[in-house]
C-alpha positions in Angstrom: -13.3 0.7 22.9 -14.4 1.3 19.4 -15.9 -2.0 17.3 -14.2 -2.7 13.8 -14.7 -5.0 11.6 -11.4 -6.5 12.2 -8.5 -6.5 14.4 -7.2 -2.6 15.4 -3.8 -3.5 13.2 -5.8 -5.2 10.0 -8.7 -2.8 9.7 -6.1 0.1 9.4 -3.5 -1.2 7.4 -5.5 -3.1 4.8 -7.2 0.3 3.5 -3.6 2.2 3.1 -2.5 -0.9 1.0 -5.4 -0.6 -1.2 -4.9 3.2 -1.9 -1.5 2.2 -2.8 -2.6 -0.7 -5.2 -5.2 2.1 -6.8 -3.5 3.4 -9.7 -6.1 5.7 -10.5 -5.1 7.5 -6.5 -3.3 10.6 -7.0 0.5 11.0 -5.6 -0.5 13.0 -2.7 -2.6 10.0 -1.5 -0.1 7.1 -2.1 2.2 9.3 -0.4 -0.1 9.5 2.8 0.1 5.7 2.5 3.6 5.3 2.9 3.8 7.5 5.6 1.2 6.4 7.4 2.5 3.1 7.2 6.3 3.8 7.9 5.3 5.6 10.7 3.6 2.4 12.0 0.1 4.3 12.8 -0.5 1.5 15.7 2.7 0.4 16.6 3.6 -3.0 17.3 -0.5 -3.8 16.9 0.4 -1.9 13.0 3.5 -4.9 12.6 1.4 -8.4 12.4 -1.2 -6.5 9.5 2.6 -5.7 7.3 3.9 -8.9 8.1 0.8 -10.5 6.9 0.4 -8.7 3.5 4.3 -8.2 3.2 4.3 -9.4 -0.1 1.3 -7.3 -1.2 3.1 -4.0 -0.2 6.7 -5.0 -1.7 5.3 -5.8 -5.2 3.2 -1.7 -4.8 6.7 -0.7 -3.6 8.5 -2.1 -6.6 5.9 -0.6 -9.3 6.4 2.5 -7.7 10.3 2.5 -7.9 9.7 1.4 -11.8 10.4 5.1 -13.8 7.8 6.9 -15.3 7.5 5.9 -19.2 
């Protein structure tokens, strides 16, 4: 077993939510996020890291839906 510096489901998901909070990532990269995420990398270990920082990822979600100005 590998050591981390957090839980398996934290350590993971917490990097992916800060490339989509980065607005200086490219597209590519935030859209490696999402996938990553919505494919839930871990599984039900991914879940309690999204639950957690649910708010977080719904307010990146939002600014991304907002059109391009």
């Amino acid at each position: 077993m590998m050591a981390t510096s957090g839980p398996p489901s934290t350590s993971s998901f917490l990097p992916l939510l800060e490339t989509l909070e980065d607005s200086t990532a490219g597209q590519s990269e935030h859209t490696d996020a999402y996938l990553t995420i919505a494919n839930g990398e871990e599984g039900r270990q991914f879940l309690p890291a999204v639950e957690n920082n649910f708010s977080r990822l719904g307010k990146v979600i939002l600014v991304s839906l907002q059109p391009i100005r």
